[in-house]
N, C-alpha and C positions, 0 to 999 in steps of 0.2 A: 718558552717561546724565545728563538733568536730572531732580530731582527736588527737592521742598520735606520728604522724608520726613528721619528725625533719624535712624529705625531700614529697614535694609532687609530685604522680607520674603522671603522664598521666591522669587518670581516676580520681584524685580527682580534677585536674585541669577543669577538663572537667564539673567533677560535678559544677565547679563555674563558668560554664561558659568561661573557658579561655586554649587557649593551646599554651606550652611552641614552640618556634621558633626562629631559630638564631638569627632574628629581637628582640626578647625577648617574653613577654608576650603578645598575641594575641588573637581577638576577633574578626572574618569580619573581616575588612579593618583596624581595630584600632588595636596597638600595642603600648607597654609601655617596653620600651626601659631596659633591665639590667644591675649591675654595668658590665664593663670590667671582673673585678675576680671573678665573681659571677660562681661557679662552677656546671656545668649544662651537664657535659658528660656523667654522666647515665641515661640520661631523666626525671632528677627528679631536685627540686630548694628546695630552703631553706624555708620552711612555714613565716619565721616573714621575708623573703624580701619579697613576695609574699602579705603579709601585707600590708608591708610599699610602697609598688611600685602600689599595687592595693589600697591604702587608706582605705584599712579596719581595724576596730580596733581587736587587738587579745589580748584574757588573755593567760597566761600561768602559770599552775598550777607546780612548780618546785618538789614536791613530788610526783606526779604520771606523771607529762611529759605529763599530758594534754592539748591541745592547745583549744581556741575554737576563730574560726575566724566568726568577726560580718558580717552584711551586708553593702554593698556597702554603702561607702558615698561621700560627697563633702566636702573638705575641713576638714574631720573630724569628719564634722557633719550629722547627720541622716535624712536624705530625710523628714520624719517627728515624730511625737511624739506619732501617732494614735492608739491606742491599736487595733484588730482588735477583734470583737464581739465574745466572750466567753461566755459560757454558763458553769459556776460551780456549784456544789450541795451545800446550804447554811449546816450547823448545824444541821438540823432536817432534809436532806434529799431532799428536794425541789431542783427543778432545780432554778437558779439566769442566769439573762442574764446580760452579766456586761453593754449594749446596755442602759438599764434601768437609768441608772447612768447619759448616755450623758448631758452635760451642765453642769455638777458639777463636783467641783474636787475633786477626788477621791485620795488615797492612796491605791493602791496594796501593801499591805504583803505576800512572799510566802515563806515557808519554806519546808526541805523537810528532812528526816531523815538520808539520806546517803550521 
């Protein structure tokens, strides 16, 4: 999830899967507990505890106040390391499936202008 928001509301929670409840953070039956001062009376939580209490990694971009929160992990670490099958256009316009590559290790460069 990208977002420039500080507090996340209902409907971004939801988008992650999770809705805020006295209990704390909730999903079915699982719930992940908030601190005590954790201020939550407008129905909205703080994105980097929603992070740190959901184990997800987040950047935050301090000149535009962009967040971008990662996916779900254990411990920190990411479920696993699998690219999932891409198809990019090589230099001359060809379609490339990155699929092609399997078995080798490869280097992803991506750059982008803005």
């Amino acid at each position: 999830m990208i977002t420039t928001d500080e507090r996340l509301d209902a409907d971004a929670l939801a988008e992650l899967g999770w809705e805020l409840k006295p209990e704390g953070l909730c999903r079915d039956e699982q719930c992940v507990p908030l601190p005590a001062d954790a201020d939550t009376s407008d129905g909205r939580v703080d994105t980097g505890l929603v992070a740190e209490r959901l184990r997800r990694p987040m950047a935050l971009d301090t000149a535009t106040g962009l967040r971008a929160l990662g996916p779900e992990t254990d411990g920190g670490v990411l479920p696993s390391a699998t690219l999932p099958d891409l198809e990019l256009t090589d230099v001359d316009g060809n379609p490339f499936s990155l699929q092609a590559l399997h078995g080798r290790r490869t280097l992803l460069v991506a750059w982008a202008s803005w």
